[in-house]
C-alpha positions in Angstrom: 80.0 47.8 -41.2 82.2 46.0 -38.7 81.1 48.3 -36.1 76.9 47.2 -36.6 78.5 43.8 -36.1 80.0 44.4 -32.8 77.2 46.4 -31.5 74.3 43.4 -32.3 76.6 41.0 -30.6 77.0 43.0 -27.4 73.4 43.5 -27.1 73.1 40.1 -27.4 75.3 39.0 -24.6 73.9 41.9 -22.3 70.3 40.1 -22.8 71.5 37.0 -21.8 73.2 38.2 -19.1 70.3 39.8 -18.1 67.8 36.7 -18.7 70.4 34.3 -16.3 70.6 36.9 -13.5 66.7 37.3 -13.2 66.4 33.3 -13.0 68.8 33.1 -10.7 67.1 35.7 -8.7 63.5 34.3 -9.1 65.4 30.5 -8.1 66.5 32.2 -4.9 63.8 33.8 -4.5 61.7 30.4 -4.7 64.2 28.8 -2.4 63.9 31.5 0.2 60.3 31.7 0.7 59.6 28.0 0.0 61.8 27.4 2.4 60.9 30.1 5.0 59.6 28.5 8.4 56.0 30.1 9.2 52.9 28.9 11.6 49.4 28.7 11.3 46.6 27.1 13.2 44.0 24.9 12.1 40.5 24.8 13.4 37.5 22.8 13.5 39.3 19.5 12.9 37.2 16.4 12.1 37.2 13.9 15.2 37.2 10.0 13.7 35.7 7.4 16.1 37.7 4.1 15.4 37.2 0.6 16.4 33.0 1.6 17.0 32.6 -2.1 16.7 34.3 -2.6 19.7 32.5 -0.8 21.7 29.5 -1.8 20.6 30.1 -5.3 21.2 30.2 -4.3 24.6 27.4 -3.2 24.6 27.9 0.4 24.8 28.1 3.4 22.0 29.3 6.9 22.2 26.3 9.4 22.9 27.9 12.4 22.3 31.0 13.9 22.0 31.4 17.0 24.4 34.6 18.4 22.8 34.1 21.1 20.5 36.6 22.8 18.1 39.6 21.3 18.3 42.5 22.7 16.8 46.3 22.4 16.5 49.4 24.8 15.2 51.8 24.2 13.2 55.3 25.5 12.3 57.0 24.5 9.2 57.8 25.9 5.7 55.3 27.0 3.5 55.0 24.1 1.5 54.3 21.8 4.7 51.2 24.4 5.9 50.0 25.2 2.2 49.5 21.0 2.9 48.0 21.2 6.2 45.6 24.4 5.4 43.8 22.3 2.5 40.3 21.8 3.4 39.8 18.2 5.5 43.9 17.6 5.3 43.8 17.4 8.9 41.8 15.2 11.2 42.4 13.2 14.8 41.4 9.6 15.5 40.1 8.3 18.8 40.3 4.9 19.6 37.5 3.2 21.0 38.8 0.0 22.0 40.2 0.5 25.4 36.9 1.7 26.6 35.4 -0.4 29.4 32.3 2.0 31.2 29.8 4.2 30.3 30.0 7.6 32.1 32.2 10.9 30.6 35.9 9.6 29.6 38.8 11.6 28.2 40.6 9.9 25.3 44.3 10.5 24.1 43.7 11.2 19.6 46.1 10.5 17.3 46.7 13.4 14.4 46.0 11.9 11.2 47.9 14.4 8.8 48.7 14.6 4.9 51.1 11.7 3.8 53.5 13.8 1.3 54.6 16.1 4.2 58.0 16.6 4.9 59.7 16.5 7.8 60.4 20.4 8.3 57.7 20.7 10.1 55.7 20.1 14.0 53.2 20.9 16.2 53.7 23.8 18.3 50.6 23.9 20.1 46.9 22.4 20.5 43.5 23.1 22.0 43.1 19.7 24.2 45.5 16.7 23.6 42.1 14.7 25.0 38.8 14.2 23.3 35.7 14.0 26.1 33.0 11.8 25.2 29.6 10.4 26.7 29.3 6.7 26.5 26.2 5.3 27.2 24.8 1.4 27.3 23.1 1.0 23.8 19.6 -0.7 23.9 17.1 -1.9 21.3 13.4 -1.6 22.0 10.3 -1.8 19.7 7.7 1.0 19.7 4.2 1.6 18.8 3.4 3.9 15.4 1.1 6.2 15.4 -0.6 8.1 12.8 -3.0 11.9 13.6 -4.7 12.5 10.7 -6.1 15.9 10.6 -8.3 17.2 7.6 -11.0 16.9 5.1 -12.8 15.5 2.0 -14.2 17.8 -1.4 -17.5 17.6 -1.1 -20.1 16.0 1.6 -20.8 12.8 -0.1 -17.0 11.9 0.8 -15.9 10.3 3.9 -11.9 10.1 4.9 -11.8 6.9 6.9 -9.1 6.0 9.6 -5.6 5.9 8.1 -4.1 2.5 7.1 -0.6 2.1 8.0 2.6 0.1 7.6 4.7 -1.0 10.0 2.3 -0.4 13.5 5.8 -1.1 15.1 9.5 -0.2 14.3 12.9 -0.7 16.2 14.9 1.7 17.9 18.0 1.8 18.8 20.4 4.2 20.9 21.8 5.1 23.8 20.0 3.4 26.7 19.2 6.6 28.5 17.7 8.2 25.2 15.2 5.3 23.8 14.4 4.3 27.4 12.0 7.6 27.0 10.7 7.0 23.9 7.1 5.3 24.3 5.9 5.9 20.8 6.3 7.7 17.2 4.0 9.7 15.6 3.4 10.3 12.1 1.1 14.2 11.6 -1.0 14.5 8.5 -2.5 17.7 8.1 -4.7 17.3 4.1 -7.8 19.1 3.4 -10.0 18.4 0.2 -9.1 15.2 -0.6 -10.9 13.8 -3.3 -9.2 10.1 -3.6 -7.9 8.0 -1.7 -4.2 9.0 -0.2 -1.1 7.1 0.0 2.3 8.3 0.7 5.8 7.7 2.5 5.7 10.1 6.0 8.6 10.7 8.3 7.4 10.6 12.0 8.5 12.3 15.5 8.9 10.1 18.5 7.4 10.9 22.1 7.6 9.8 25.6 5.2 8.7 27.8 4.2 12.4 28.6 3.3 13.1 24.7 6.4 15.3 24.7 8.5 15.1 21.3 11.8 14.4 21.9 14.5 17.1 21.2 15.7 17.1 17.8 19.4 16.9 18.7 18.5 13.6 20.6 17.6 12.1 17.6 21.3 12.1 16.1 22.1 9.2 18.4 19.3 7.5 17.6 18.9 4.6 14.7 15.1 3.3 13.6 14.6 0.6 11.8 13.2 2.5 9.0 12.7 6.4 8.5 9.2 6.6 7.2 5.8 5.1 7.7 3.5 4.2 4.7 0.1 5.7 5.3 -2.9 5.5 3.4 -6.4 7.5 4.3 -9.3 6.0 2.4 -11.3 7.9 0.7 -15.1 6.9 0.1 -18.0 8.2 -1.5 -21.0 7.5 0.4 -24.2 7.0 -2.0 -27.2 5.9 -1.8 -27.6 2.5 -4.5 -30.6 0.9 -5.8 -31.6 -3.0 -5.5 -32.8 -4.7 -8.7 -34.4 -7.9 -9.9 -34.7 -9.4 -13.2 -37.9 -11.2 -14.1 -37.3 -14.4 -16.7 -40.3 -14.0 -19.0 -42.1 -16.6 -21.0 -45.5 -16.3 -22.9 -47.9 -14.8 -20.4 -45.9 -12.0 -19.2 -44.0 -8.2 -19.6 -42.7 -5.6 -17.2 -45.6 -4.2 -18.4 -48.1 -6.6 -16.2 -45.8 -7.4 -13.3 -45.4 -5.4 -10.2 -42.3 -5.6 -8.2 -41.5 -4.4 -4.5 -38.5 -5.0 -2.7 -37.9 -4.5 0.5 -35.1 -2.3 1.5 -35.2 -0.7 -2.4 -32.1 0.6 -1.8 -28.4 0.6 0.8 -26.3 2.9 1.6 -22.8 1.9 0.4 -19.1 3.7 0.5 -16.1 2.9 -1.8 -13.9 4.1 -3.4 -15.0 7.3 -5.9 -13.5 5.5 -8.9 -15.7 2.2 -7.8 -18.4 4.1 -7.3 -19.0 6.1 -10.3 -20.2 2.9 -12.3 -22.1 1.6 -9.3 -25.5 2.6 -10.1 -27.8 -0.4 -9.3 -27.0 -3.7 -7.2 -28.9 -7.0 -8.5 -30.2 -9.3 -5.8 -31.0 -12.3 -8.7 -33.0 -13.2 -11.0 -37.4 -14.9 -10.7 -38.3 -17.4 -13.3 -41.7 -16.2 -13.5 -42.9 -20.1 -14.8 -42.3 -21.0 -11.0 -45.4 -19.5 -9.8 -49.0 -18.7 -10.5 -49.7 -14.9 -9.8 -47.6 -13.9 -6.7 -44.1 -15.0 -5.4 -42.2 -13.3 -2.3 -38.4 -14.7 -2.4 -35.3 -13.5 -0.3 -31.9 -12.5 -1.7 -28.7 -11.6 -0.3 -27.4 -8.2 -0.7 -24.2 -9.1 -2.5 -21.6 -6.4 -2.9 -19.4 -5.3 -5.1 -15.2 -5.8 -3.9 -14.1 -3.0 -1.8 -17.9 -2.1 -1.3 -19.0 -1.4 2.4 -22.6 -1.8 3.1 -22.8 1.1 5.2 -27.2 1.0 6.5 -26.4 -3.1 7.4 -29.0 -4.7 5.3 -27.9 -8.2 4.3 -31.2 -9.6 2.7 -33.5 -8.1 0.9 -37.3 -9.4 0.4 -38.6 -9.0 -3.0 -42.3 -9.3 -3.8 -43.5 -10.2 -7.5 -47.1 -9.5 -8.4 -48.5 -10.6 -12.0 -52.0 -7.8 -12.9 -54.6 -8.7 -15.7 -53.6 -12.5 -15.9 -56.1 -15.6 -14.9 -55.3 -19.2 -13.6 -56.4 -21.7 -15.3 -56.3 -25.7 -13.8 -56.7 -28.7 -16.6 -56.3 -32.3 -15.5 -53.5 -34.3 -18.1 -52.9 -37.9 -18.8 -50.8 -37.5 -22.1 -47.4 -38.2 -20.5 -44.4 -39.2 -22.3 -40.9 -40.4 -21.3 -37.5 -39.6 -23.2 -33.6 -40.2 -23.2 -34.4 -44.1 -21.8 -31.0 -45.6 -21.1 -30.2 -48.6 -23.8 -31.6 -51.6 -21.9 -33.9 -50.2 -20.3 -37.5 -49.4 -20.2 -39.6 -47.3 -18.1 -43.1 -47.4 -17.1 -45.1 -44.3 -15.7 -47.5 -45.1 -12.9 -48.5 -41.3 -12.6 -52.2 -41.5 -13.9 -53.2 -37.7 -13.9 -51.7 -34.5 -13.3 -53.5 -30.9 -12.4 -51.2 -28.8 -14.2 -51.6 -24.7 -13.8 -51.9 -22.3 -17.2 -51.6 -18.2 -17.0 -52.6 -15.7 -19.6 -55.6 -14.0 -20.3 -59.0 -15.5 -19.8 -59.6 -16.0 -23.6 -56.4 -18.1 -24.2 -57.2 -20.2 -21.5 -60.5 -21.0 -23.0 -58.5 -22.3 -26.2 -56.1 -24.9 -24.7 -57.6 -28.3 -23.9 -56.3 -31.2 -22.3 -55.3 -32.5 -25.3 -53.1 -29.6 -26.2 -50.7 -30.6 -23.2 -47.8 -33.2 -22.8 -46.2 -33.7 -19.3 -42.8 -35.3 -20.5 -40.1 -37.0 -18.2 -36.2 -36.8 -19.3 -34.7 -40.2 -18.0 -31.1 -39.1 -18.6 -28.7 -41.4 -16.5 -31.4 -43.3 -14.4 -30.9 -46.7 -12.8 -33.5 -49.2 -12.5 -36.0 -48.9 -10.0 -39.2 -46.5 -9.0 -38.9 -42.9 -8.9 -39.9 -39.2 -9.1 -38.8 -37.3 -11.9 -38.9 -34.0 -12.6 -41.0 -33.4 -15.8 -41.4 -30.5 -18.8 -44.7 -29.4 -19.9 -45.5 -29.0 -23.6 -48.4 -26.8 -25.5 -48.8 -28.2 -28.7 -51.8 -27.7 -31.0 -52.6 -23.9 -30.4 -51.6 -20.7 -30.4 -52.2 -18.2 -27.6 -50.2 -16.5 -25.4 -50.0 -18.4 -21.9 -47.5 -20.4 -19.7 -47.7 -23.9 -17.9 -46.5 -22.7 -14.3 -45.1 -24.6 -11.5 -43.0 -27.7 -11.2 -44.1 -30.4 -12.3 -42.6 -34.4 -11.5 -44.1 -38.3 -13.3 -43.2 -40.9 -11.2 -41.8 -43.6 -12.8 -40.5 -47.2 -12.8 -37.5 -48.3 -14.8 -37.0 -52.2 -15.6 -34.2 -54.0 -17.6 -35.6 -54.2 -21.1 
């Protein structure tokens, strides 16, 4: 019994016995290779411009940097280069304020490291201890855009009009020997069954005055005032539209006895395909046929539609109005009448007789008398004094199908009552 004892409480001291002599080795284990002094290089390091304002102020700016790869080594203990091996840990600063010419300059850099290094470390050795770099005069010019469209439409009864752009001129900026050779940019579209009307954001290519693009590592240097150009290419249907008139009927006549020319009958037109779909007719006006006997030959203008262009160029057209199967007939009134005399005021008519015009068929005419007709004067807002004024003819007494045509006026004096 007492010997189980002793035996569980010796293996339990040779464990932890054990247990404190592996710590202790993995502690100075730890301390050895943390603290071991090793090198390493790092490449590629990040070059940071400082103080660009400066420079620029001057009115210079850095065209290019000609050193490449720069890299430094280090010695130190492994904690120290695990540091300085971390991506982007390690960069070097140059300082652009001391520059005074343009031209190829080398510039002292300042290493801009990790701030929770220690101090067990240094630099043992380094590609350059100078960074070269091209300093140019800057200049600011502004330069024509330019827009190749190259392409086609769906079908044959659409036409792609000449692009519509936004700006026509932008700002450059750069190195003075770089935008100095820039005359122009150019924006390329290449579309080929368009079918609407096209608008989009394009990024464009600058070219000197030999139409030769500019190499595309040039361009790094360079800032415009904006990076793309809005372009739209209009997209029209061309078709072929019909003029119409509307005829104001009365009494006497139809569509059925009137004949109508007009001269063009039709333009040529282009809009936009969704405009154009509902365009199917264009009307000049309308004819009151009461203002004339049997024929009438009025001009219109060819008014369009917004966003319509008249493509053939006819502004006016001449419409001719022909009335078939209908007579004339002339009767001579003296039943005249006045209305709407002002309070105050009377009016006498010194009109005696009147020839007034009728249309419709022979047989009506016959019917209607002298006595059937009323020449009537609306004195609305008259003043005293003598006067022609325009006059309504009335039919009473029978019915038959004709119209009292023309204008008629009753000349007329008003007098204070």
């Amino acid at each position: 019994m007492f010997h189980e004892k002793f035996k569980r409480i010796y293996t339990k001291i040779i464990y932890i016995v054990f247990a404190l002599v592996v710590s202790a080795a993995l502690w100075l284990y730890v301390e050895i290779t943390e603290n071991e002094i090793v090198t390493t290089s790092v490449t590629n390091i990040e070059i940071v411009l400082r103080n660009e304002d400066i420079l620029n102020d001057k009115g210079m700016l850095v065209q290019r940097i000609l050193t490449e790869n720069v890299w430094l080594t280090f010695e130190g203990t492994r904690s120290d280069i695990a540091l300085l091996r971390a991506p982007g840990a390690v960069s070097i600063e140059v300082d652009l304020a001391t520059v005074s010419s343009t031209g190829a300059t080398g510039l002292v850099y300042t290493e801009i490291l990790p701030p929770n290094l220690s101090n067990n470390f240094s630099i043992i050795g380094r590609s350059t201890s100078r960074v070269t770099l091209v300093v140019d005069r800057w200049l600011e010019r502004r330069v024509e855009v330019r827009v190749n469209f190259t392409g086609g439409t769906a079908s044959y009864d659409l036409t792609a009009e000449l692009p519509e752009f936004d700006p026509h001129i932008i700002t450059v900026r750069g190195p003075e020997e770089i935008v100095s050779k820039i005359s122009y940019v150019l924006v390329t579209i290449l579309r080929d069954n368009l079918a609407s009307t096209l608008t989009d954001d394009y990024e464009f290519i600058p070219f000197n005055e030999d139409d030769e693009e500019l190499d595309a590592e040039l361009l790094e240097s360079l800032w415009f005032s904006q990076e793309t150009i809005r372009v739209t290419i209009p997209v029209r249907e061309l078709k072929h539209v019909p003029l119409t008139v509307a005829l104001s009927h009365n009494n006497s006549t139809t569509d059925g006895n009137t004949r109508i020319n007009i001269t063009p009958d039709f333009v040529v037109v282009s809009g936009d395909p969704e405009i154009m779909r509902d365009l199917n007719n264009i009307p000049l006006g309308t004819i009151d046929m009461l203002r004339f006997g049997q024929s009438t030959t009025e001009a219109f203008p060819i008014i369009l539609p917004n966003h319509v262009t008249n493509i053939s160029g006819e502004t006016e057209a001449i419409v001719q109005v022909e009335i078939l199967g209908l007579s004339i007939g002339f009767r001579s009134i003296t039943n005249f009448d006045t209305i709407n005399v002002p309070p105050g005021l009377r009016a006498e008519i010194l009109t005696q007789s009147l020839d007034v015009r009728i249309r419709g068929l022979e047989s009506d005419i016959l019917l209607v008398t002298p006595m059937n007709i009323t020449v009537v004067a609306d004195l609305t807002d008259v003043s005293t004094g003598t006067m022609s004024i325009p006059a309504r003819v009335y039919l009473r007494g029978v019915d038959v199908n004709v119209d009292v045509v023309g204008d008629y006026r009753l000349t007329v004096t008003v007098l204070n009552d």
